[in-house]
Legacy VTK file of the C-alpha trace (Angstrom):
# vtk DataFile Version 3.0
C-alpha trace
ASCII
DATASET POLYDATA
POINTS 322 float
-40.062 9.446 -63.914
-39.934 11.307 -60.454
-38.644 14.599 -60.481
-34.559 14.577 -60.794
-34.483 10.523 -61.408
-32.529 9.309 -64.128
-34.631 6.785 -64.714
-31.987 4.067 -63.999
-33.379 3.491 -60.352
-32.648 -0.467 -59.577
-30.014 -1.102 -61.928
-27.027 -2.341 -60.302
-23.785 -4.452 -61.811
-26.048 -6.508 -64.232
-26.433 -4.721 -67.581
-26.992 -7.786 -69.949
-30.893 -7.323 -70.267
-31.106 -5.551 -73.400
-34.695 -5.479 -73.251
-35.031 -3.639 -69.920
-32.313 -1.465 -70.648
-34.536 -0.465 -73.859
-37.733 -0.580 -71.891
-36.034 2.502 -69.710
-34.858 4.021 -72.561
-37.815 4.883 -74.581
-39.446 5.927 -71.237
-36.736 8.372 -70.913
-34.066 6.804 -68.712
-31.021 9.365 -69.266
-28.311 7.538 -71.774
-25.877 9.805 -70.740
-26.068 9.692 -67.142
-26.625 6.432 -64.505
-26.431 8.349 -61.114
-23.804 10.478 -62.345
-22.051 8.324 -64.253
-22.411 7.324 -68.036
-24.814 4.037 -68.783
-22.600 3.116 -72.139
-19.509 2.270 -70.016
-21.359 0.224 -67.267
-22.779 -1.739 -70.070
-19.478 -1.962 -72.207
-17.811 -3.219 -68.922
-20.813 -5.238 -67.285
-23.254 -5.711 -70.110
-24.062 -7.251 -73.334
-23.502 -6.942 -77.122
-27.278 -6.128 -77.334
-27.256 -3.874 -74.253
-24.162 -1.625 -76.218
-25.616 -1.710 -79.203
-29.263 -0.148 -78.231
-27.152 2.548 -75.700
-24.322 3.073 -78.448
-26.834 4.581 -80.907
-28.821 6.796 -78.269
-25.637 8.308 -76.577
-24.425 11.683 -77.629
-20.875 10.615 -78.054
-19.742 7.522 -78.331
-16.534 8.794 -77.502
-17.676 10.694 -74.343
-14.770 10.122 -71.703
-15.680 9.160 -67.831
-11.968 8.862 -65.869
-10.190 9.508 -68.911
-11.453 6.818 -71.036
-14.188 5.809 -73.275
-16.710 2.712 -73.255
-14.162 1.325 -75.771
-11.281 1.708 -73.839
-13.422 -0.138 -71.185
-15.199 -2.872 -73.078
-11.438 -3.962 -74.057
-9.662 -4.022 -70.959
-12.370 -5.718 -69.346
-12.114 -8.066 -72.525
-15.204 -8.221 -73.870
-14.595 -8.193 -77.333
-18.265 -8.275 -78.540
-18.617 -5.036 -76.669
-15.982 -3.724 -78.275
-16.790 -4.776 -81.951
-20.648 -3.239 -81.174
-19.009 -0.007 -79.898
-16.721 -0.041 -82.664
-19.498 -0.572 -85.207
-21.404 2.381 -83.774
-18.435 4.474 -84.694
-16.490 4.322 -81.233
-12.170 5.187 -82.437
-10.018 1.579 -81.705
-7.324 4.460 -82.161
-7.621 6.883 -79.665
-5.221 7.714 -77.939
-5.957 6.898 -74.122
-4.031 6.111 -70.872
0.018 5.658 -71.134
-0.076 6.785 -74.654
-2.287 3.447 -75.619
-5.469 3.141 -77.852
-7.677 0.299 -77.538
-6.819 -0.820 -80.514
-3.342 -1.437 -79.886
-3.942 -2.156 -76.511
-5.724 -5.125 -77.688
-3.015 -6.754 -79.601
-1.322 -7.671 -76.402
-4.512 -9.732 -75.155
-6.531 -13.059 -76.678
-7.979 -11.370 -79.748
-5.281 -9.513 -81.400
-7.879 -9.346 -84.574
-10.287 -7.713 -82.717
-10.076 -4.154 -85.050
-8.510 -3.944 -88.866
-5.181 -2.426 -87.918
-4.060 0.208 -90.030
-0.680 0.513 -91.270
1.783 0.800 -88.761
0.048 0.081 -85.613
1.815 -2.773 -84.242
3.557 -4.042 -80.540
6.928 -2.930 -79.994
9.169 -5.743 -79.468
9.083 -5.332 -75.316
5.451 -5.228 -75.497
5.125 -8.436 -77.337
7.511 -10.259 -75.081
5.574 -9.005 -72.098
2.548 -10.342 -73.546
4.255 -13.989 -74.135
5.314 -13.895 -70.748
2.230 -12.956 -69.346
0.445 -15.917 -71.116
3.548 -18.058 -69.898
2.977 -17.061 -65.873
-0.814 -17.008 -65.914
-0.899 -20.493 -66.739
2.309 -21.631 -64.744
0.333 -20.340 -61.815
-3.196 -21.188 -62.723
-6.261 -20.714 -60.731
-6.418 -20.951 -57.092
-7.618 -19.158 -53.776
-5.415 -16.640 -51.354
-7.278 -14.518 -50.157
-5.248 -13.929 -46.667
-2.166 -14.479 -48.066
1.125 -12.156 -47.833
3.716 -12.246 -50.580
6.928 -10.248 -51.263
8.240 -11.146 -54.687
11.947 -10.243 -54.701
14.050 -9.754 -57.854
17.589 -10.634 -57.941
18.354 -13.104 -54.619
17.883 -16.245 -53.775
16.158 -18.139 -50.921
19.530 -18.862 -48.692
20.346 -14.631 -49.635
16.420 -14.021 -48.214
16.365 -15.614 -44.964
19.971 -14.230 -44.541
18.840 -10.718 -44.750
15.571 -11.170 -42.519
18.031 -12.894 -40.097
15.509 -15.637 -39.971
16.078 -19.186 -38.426
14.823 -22.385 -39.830
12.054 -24.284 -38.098
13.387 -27.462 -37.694
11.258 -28.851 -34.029
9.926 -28.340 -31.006
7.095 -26.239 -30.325
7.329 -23.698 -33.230
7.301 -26.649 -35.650
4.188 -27.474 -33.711
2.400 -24.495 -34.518
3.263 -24.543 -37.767
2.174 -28.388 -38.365
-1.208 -26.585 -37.159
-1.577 -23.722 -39.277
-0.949 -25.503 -42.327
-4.083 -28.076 -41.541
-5.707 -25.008 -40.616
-4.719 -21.446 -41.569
-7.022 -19.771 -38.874
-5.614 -22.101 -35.939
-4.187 -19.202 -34.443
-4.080 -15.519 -33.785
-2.718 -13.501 -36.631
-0.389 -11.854 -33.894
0.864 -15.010 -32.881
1.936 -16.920 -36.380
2.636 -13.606 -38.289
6.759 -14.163 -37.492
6.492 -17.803 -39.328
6.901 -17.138 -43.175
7.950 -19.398 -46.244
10.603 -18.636 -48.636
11.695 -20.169 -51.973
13.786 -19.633 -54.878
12.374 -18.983 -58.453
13.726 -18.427 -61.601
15.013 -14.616 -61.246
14.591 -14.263 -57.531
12.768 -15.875 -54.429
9.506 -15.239 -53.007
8.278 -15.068 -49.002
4.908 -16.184 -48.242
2.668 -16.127 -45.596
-0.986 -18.291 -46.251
-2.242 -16.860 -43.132
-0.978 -12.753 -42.929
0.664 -9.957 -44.287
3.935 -10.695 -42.641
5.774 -10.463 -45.947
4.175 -7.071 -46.667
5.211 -5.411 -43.628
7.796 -2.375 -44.812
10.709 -3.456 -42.345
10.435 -6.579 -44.455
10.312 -5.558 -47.767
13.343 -2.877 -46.664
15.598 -5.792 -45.584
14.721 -7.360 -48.789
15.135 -4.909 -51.735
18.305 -3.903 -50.364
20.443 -3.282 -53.486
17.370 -4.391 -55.906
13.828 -4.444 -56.074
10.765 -5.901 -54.158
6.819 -6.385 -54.397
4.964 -7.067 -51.556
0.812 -8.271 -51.622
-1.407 -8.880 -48.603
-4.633 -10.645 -50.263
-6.811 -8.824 -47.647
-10.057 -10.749 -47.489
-11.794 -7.914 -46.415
-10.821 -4.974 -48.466
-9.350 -6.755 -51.936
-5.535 -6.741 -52.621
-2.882 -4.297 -51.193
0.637 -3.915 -53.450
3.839 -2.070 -52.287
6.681 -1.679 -54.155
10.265 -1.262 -52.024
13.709 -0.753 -53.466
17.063 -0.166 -52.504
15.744 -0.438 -48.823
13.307 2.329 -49.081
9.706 2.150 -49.557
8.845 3.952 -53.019
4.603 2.897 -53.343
2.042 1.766 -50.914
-1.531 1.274 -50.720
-1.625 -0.137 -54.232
-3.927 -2.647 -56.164
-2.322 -5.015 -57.934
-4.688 -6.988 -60.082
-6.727 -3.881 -60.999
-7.449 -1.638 -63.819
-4.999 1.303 -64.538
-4.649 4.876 -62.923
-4.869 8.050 -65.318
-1.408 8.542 -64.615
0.429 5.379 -64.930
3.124 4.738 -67.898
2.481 2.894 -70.848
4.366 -0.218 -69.123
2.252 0.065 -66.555
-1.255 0.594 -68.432
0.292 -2.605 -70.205
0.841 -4.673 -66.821
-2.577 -3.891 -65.660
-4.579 -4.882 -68.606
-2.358 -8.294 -68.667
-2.256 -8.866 -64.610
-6.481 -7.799 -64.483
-7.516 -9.848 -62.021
-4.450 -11.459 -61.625
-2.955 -9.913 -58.352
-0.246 -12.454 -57.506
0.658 -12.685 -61.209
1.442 -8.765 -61.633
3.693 -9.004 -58.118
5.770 -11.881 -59.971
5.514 -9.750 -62.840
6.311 -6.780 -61.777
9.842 -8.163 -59.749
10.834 -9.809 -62.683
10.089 -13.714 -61.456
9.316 -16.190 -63.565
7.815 -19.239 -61.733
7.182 -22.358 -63.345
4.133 -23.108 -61.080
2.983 -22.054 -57.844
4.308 -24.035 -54.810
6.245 -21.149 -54.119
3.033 -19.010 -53.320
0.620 -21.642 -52.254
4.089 -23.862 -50.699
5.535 -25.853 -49.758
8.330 -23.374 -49.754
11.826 -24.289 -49.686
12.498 -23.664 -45.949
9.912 -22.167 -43.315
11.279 -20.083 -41.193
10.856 -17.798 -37.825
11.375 -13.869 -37.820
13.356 -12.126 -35.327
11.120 -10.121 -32.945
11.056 -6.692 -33.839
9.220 -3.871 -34.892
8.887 -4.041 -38.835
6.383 -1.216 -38.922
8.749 1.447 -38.397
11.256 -0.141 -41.021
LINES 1 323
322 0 1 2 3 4 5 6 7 8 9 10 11 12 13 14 15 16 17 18 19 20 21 22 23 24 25 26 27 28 29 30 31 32 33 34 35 36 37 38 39 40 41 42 43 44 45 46 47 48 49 50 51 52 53 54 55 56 57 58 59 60 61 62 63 64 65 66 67 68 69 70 71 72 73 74 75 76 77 78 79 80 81 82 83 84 85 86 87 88 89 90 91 92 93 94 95 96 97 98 99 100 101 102 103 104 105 106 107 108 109 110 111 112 113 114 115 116 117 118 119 120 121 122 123 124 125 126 127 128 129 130 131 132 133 134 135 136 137 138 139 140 141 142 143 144 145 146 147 148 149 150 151 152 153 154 155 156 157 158 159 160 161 162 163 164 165 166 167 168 169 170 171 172 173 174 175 176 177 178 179 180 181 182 183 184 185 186 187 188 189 190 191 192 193 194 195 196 197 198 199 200 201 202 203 204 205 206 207 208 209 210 211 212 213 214 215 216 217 218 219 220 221 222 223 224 225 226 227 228 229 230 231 232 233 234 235 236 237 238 239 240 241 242 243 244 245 246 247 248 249 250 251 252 253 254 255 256 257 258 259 260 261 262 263 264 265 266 267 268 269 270 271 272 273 274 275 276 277 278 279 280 281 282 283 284 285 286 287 288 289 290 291 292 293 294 295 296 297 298 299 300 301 302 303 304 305 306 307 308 309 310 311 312 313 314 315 316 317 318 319 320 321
């Protein structure tokens, strides 16, 4: 190896090549450190069984933390539970105690393999925990699989469709030219200008609340939006940006409380055990946790993906200054 190489040099997200991965190793690749960062994670996220194994039994710790964590902590959130049972088999702790008060062990019991560790006695879900599980299952497959990038949402918890458009002081679009450009945009989302269809949204009621959607902008997302709409309650707003992943916001009571969040992605060293929870259920799931997280329980998607129950124009205003 060149002086002050790791001897990782090419590797990128693909860690499944045991073989290489050993190759490097016994010609002194570092298994402690991959440009700073530790090899036994990457692989517990992005590789294979194999790949954890042969690292697993090289590292120093098996434990060592990167962010707060371990590679078990990882392999399980990123649920790959044959990464986990290698890491655990190399003497990685299911039962450490890790973000929001959670081990991977227990964090596990809320996901698809539940038998993934023996659980010792005691170690269980709490009654909340299990039903957020069960509902999770519930609204990932009510809402299945489908593509929005560019879309805007605000999930709102507590009103209605008629209450929604009320407090936007939105009119229906019935005809004429509007109804034009909206005939237009929904053959083709990209018809028009962002800056010129952004005041057109959808809005329909779901079980617990309604949600606003946009297929083609942020619209929904904008704060003097989501402050008209979480007046007295509570409010989620997602732009799907297609060019820098998904952006959450949280408003309530009229005031925005989070920005600049991501929805759909893994958990901050910070969060609270309900929301290390959400996370690991909503991974990759960014419309999902918004539902989730305002309470809604849709029984399939037309209210994202439409049609909605009404379309309808926005008044002309500033809604960046709330």
């Amino acid at each position: 190896m060149t002086a002050g190489s790791d001897g990782w040099a090419g590797m990128g997200w693909d860690w499944t090549d045991a073989d290489d991965i050993r190759r490097r190793l016994d010609e002194g690749a570092d298994p402690d450190s991959w440009h700073g960062r530790r090899p036994l994670h990457r692989a517990a996220m992005f590789g294979s069984q194999d790949t954890v194994a042969e690292l697993a039994r090289r590292v120093a710790d098996v434990d060592a933390l990167e962010d707060g964590v371990t590679a078990l902590w990882e392999a399980v959130m990123s649920r790959k539970p044959a990464n986990a049972r290698a890491l655990a088999a190399a003497g990685a702790d299911p039962w450490r105690l890790s973000l929001g008060g959670w081990s991977p062990g227990r964090l596990s019991l809320a996901g698809p393999t539940p038998e993934l560790f023996p659980v010792p006695e005691g170690v269980s879900l709490t009654d909340a925990e299990r039903a957020a599980a069960q509902e999770a299952d519930r609204l990932t497959a009510a809402l299945g699989e489908f593509y929005y990038d560019g879309t805007g949402l605000a999930c709102v918890a507590g009103i209605d469709a008629t209450r929604a458009v009320s407090r936007l002081q939105a009119t229906p679009v019935v005809d004429g030219d509007l109804l034009e450009v909206l005939n237009e945009l929904l053959e083709d989302r990209y018809a028009y200008d962002m800056d010129e269809s952004l005041h057109i949204i959808g809005v329909t009621s779901v079980p617990g609340g309604c949600v606003v959607t946009q297929p083609w902008g942020y619209a929904p997302q904008m704060p003097g939006v989501l402050t008209r709409l979480s007046a007295g309650t509570l409010c989620y707003g997602l732009y799907a940006n297609p060019k820098s992943g998904n952006q959450g916001s949280i408003a309530r009571h009229g005031t925005i409380e989070g920005s600049d969040l991501h929805p759909g992605g893994g958990p901050d060293e910070n969060d609270t055990s309900a929301e290390v929870l959400a996370s690991y259920l909503y991974q990759h799931n960014a419309v999902a946790y918004a539902c989730a997280f305002a309470g809604l329980c849709p029984t399939d998607r037309r209210a994202v993906t439409g049609p909605p129950d009404v379309w309808v124009e926005l008044p002309r205003r500033d809604y960046w200054s709330h």
